[in-house]
C-alpha positions in Angstrom: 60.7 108.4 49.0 63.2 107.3 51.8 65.3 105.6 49.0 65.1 108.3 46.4 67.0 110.8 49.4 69.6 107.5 50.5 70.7 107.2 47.0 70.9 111.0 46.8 72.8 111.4 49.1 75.3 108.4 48.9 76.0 109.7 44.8 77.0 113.1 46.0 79.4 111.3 47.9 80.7 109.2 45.5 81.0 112.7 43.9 83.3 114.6 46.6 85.1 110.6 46.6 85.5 111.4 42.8 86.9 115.4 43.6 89.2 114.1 46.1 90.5 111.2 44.4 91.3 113.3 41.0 93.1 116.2 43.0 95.6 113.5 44.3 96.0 112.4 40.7 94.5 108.3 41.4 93.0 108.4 38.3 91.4 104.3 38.6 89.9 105.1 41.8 88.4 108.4 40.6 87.0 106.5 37.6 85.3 104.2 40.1 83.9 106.9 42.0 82.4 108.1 38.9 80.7 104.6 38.1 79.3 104.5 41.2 77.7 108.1 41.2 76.4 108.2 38.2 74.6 104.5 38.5 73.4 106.2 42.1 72.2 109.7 40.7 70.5 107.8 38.1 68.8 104.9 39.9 67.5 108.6 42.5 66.4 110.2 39.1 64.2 107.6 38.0 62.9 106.7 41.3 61.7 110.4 41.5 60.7 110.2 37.8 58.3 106.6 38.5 57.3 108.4 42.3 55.9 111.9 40.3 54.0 110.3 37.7 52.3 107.9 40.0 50.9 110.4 42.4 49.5 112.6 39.2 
């Protein structure tokens, strides 16, 4: 569980990164951001997919 909440939290902030980086128009390091959050939120969201159906 301890890894589900670490890559949580480190995507959302990749996210804000991504925010920041596309308000000051640097448009390859906001794309980076984005890689790196979504690879993050989705490695979190099947961790917590695997965790619930093994405690069922």
């Amino acid at each position: 569980m301890r890894h589900f909440y670490f890559r949580l939290a480190l995507g959302i902030v990749f996210l804000g990164c991504m925010i920041y980086c596309f308000a000051i128009t640097n448009i390859k390091l906001a794309l980076m951001y984005l890689l790196f959050s979504a690879a993050l939120l989705f490695s979190a969201y099947t961790l917590r997919k695997k965790d619930a159906n093994h405690q069922r």
